[in-house]
C-alpha positions in Angstrom: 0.0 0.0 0.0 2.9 2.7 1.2 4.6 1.7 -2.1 1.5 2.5 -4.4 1.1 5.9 -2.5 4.7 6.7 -3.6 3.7 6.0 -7.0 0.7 8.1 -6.9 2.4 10.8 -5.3 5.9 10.8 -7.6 3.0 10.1 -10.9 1.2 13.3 -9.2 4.3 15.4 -8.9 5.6 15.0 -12.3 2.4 16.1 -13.6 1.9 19.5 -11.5 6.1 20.2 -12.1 5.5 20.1 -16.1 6.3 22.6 -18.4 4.2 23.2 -21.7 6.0 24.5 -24.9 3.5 25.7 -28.0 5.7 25.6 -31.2 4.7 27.7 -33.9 3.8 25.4 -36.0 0.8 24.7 -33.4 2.7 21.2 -32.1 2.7 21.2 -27.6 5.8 19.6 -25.8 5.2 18.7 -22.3 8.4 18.0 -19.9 10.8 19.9 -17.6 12.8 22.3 -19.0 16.5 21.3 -17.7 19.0 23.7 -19.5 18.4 27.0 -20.9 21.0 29.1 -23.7 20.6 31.5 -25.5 19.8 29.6 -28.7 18.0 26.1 -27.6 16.2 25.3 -24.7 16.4 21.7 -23.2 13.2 19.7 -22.2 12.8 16.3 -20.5 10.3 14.4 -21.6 8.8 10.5 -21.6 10.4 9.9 -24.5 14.1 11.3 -23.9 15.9 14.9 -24.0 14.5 17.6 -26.8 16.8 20.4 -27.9 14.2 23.5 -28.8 15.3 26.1 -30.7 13.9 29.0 -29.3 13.1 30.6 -33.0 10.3 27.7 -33.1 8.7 28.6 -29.6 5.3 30.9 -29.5 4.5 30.7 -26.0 4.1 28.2 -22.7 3.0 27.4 -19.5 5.8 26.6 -16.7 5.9 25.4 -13.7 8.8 27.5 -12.1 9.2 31.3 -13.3 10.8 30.4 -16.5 9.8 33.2 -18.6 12.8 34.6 -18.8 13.9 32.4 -21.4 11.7 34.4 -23.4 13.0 38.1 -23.5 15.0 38.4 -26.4 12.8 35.8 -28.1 10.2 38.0 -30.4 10.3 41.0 -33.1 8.4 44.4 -33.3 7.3 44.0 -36.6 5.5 47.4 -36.6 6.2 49.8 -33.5 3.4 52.7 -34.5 3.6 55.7 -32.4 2.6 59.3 -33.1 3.8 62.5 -32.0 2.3 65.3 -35.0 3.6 62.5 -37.0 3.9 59.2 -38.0 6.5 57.0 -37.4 7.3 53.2 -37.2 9.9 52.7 -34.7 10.2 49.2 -35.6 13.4 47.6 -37.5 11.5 46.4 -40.5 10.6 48.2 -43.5 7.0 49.4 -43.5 5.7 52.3 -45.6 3.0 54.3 -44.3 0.2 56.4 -45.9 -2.6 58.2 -44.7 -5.9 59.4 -46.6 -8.5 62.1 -45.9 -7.1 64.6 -43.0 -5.9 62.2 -39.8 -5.4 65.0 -37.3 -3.5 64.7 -33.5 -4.9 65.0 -29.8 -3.6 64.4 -26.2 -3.2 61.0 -25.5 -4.1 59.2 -22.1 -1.1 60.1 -20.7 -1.9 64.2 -21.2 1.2 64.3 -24.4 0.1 67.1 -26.3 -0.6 65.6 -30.0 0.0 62.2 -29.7 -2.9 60.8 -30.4 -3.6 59.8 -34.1 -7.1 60.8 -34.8 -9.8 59.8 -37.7 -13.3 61.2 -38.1 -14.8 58.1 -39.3 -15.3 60.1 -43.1 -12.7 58.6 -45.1 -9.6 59.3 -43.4 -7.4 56.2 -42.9 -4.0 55.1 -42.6 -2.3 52.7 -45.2 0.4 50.6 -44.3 2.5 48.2 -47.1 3.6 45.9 -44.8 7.6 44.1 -44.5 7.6 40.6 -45.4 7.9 39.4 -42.2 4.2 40.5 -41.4 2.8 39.6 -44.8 4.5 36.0 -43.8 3.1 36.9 -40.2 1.1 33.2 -38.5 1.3 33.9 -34.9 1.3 37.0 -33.6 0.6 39.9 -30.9 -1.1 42.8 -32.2 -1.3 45.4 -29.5 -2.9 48.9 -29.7 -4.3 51.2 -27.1 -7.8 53.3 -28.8 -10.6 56.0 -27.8 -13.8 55.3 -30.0 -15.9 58.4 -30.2 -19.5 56.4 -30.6 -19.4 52.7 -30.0 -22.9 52.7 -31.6 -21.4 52.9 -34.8 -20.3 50.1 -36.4 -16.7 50.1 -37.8 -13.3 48.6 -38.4 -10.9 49.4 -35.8 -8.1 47.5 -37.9 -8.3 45.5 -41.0 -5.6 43.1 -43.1 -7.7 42.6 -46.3 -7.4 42.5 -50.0 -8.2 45.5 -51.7 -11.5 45.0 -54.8 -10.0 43.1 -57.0 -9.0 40.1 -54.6 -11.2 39.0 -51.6 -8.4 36.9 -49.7 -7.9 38.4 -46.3 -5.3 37.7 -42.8 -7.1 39.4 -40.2 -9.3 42.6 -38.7 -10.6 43.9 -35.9 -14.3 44.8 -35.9 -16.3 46.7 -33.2 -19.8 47.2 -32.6 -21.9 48.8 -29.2 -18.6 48.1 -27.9 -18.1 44.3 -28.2 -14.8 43.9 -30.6 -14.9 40.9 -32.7 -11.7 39.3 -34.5 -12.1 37.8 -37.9 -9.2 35.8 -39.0 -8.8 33.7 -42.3 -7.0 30.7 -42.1 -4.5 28.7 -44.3 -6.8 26.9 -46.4 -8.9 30.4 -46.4 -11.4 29.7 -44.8 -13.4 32.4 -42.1 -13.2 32.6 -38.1 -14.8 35.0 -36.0 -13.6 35.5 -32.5 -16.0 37.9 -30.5 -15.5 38.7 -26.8 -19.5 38.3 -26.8 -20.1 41.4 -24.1 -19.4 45.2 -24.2 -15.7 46.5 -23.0 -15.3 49.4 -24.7 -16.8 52.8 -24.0 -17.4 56.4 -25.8 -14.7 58.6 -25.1 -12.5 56.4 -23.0 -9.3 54.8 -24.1 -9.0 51.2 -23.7 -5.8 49.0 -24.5 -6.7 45.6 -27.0 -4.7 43.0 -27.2 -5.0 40.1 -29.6 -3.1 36.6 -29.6 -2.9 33.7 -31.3 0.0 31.0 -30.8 -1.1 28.8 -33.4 -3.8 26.7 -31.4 -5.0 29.7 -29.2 -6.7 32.8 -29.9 -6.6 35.4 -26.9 -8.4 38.6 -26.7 -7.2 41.1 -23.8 -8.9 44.2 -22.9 -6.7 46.8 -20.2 -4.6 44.2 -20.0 -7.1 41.6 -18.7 -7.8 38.5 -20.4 -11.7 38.6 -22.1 -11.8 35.5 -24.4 -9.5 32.8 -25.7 -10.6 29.8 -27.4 -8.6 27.2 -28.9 -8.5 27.1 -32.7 -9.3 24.5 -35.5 -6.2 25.9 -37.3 -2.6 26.1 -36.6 -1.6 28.7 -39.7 -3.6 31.9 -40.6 -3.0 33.3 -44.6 -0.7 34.9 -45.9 -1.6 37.3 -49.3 0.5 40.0 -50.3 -1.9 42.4 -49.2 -2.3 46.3 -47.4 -3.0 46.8 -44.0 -5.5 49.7 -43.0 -5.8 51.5 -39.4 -9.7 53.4 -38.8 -11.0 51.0 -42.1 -11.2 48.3 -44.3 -12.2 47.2 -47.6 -15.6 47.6 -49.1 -16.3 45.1 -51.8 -17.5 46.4 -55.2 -16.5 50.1 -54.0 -13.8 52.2 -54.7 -13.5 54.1 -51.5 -12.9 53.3 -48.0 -15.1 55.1 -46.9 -18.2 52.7 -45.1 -16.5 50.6 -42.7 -14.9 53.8 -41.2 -14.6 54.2 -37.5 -14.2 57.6 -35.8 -11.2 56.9 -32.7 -8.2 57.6 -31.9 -4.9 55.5 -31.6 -2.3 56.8 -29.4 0.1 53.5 -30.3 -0.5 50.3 -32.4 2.1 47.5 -32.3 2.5 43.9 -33.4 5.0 41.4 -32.7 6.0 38.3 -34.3 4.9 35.7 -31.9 1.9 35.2 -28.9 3.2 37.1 -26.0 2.5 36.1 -22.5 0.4 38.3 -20.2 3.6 39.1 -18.2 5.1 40.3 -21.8 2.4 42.4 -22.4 2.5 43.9 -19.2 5.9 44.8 -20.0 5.6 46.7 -23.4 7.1 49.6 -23.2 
């Protein structure tokens, strides 16, 4: 009897000590992670000793505070931030446009014109993304926002084709406050992902964060987790398509102009990879 309990209990201990490791190609390792460097990690699991790279890992669960194997391990692909201008402060080569008259107002933080700021008539911002986010299949997309009239209907976000092609990646779409993700996958087929309630207010700036680690799609709002719900993908589509901030396309229109929203973006960044909630917390 004494031996079986030392089973149980060694069986049991094992189990609470393990570490999880989602790949980015949506696989999950479970072990203990035994050596750490700054290229591989080392996990120990039922069937031997697996060298990780770290270039392959989008996220995990750990048993010890291990996160710090994780610091150096994502990019900024696009690092918006405005100060009576635009600029990507991100080390990859995105152009930016902007259409109609996007004027500047005080952020959150009380800095004098630092807001980015659309009218919801046809002002936009057009972005011809690096490769890296046209190639872009997990990912962190983090932006803080002030929506004048959450009434209104209207893409906060979108990463769709333009008229003459209707493949899409992803876009954020918000309505009496409830923000709803649609994401097309590999084999380009649709998704919606709706926090299902209302979190976002008129005239109040809220920070949104989206996730997905290839099997895990994670909607945060203040830095809160509001939704996640595991996916029937592991890869998301990748056109060679524009990326638009306050719009997206209209099918069989040649504007821009009826899926605008009128907010106001004081920063809006995405990263290469599904950040952890301690990450996020820590974006500077």
């Amino acid at each position: 009897m004494k031996r079986f309990f030392l089973i149980v209990f060694i069986f049991t201990n094992i189990l609470i000590q393990a570490d999880t490791i989602y790949l980015k190609d949506g696989r999950k390792l479970t072990g203990q992670i035994e050596a750490m460097t700054e290229d591989i990690i080392i996990l120990v699991t039922d069937f031997g000793r697996i060298e990780i790279k770290r270039s392959s890992i989008a996220g995990g669960v750990f048993f010890e505070d291990k996160q710090n194997f994780f610091q150096a391990n994502y990019k900024t692909l696009l690092d918006l931030n405005f100060s009576n201008s635009f600029s990507d402060k991100s080390p990859e080569s995105n152009s930016i446009q902007t259409f109609g008259e996007i004027s500047f107002e005080e952020n959150q933080d009380g800095a004098s014109r630092s807001a980015a700021t659309s009218s919801g008539t046809g002002n936009y911002i057009k972005i011809i993304p690096s490769t890296s986010i046209v190639n872009l299949n997990t990912f962190t997309i983090h932006l803080k926002i002030k929506i004048k009239d959450v009434t209104k209907p209207g893409y906060i976000f979108s990463f769709y084709a333009d008229k003459d092609n209707k493949e899409g990646k992803f876009s954020l779409f918000q309505n009496m406050g409830i923000p709803t993700l649609y994401v097309m996958d590999k084999d380009k087929a649709y998704h919606t992902f709706s926090v299902g309630k209302k979190i976002l207010e008129n005239e109040k700036w809220a920070t949104l964060t989206m996730t997905f680690d290839g099997s895990t799609m994670r909607i945060y709002n203040n830095l809160s987790e509001e939704f996640s719900q595991e996916t029937k993908f592991t890869q998301i589509n990748c056109p060679q398509i524009n990326f638009y901030i306050f719009t997206a396309y209209t099918p069989n229109k040649d504007n821009y102009t009826s899926f605008n929203i009128a907010a106001s973006i004081d920063f809006f960044k995405i990263f290469d990879r599904a950040l952890t909630t301690e990450e996020i917390i820590s974006i500077k």
